[in-house]
C-alpha positions in Angstrom: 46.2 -38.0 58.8 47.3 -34.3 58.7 49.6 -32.5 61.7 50.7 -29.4 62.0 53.9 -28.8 63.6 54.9 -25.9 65.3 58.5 -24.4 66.0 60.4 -21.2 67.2 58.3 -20.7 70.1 60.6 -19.6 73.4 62.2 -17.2 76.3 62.9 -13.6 74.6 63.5 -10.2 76.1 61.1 -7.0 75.5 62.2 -5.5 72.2 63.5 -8.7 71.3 62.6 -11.1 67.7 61.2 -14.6 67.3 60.0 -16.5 64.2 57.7 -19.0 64.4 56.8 -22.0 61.5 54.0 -23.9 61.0 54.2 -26.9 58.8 52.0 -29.7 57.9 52.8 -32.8 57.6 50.4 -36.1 55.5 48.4 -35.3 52.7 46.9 -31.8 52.6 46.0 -29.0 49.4 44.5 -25.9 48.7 45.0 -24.8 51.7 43.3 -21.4 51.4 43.8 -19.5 55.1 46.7 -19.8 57.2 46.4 -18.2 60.3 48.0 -17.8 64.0 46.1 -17.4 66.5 47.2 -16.7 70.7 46.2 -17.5 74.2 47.3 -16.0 76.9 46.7 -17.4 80.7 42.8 -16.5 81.5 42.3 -14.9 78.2 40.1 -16.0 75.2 42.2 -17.5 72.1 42.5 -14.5 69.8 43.5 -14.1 66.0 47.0 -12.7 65.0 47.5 -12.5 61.8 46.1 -14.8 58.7 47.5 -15.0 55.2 45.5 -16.5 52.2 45.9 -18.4 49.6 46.5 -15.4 47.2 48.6 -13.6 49.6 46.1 -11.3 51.1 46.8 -10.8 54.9 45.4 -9.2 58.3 46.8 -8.4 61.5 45.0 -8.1 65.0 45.6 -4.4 65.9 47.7 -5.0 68.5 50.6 -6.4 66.2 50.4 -4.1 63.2 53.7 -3.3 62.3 55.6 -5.4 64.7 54.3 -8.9 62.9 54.5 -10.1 59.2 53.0 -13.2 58.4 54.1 -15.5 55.6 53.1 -18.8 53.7 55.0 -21.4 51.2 52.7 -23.2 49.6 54.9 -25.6 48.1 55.7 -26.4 51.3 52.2 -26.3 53.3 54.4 -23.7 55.6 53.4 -21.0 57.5 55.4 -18.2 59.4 55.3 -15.6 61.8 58.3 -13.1 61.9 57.6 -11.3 65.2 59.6 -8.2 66.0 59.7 -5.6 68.8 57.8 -8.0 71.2 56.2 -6.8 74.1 55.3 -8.6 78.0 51.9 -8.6 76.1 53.0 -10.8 73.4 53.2 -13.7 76.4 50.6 -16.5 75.1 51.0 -19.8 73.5 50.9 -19.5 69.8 48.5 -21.4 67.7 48.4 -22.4 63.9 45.5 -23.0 61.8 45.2 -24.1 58.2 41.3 -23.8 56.9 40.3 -25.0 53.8 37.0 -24.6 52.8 35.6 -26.9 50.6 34.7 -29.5 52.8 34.7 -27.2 56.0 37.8 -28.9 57.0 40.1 -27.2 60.1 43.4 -28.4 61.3 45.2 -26.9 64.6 48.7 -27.2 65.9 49.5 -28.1 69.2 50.7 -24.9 70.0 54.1 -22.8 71.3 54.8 -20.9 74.1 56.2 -17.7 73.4 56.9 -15.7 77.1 58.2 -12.0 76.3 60.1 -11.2 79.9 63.4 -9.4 80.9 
């Protein structure tokens, strides 16, 4: 049975960094999106950024330049580096791994990241 497990998540000041992982655990390959997605308190869950499996990657306008997105394959690992955070950042941070042959979809159990002086 495949988990993702989620880390980094936490308490950080405006202007402040955080980096979060994603890494799944039991059998999984070819996984060929990893994404993180966000949902704040009476908000819709929204995309941040996703990374394929070639390395091709796209960011929700809102974190353009402030977020990079990374994946190690070896290690069915994904991260997000998240810089010059914002009060608007405040959600609880989702991973997703999709792989499409088979249409299958795995979710983390989610961290809360709360951006607040």
């Amino acid at each position: 049975q495949v988990q993702l497990v989620e880390s980094g998540g936490g308490l950080v000041q405006p202007g402040g960094s955080l980096r979060l992982s994603c890494a799944a655990s039991g059998s999984i390959f070819s996984i060929d999106v990893m994404g993180w997605y966000r949902q704040a308190p009476g908000k819709q869950r929204e995309l941040v950024a996703r990374i394929t499996n070639g390395g091709s990657t796209n960011y929700a306008d809102s974190v353009k330049g402030r977020f990079t997105i990374s994946r190690t394959n070896a290690k069915n690992t994904v991260y997000l580096q998240m810089n010059s955070l914002k009060p608007e950042d405040t959600a609880v941070y989702y991973c997703n791994f999709a792989i499409f042959v088979g249409s299958r979809d795995y979710w983390g159990q989610g961290t809360q990241v709360t951006v607040s002086s």
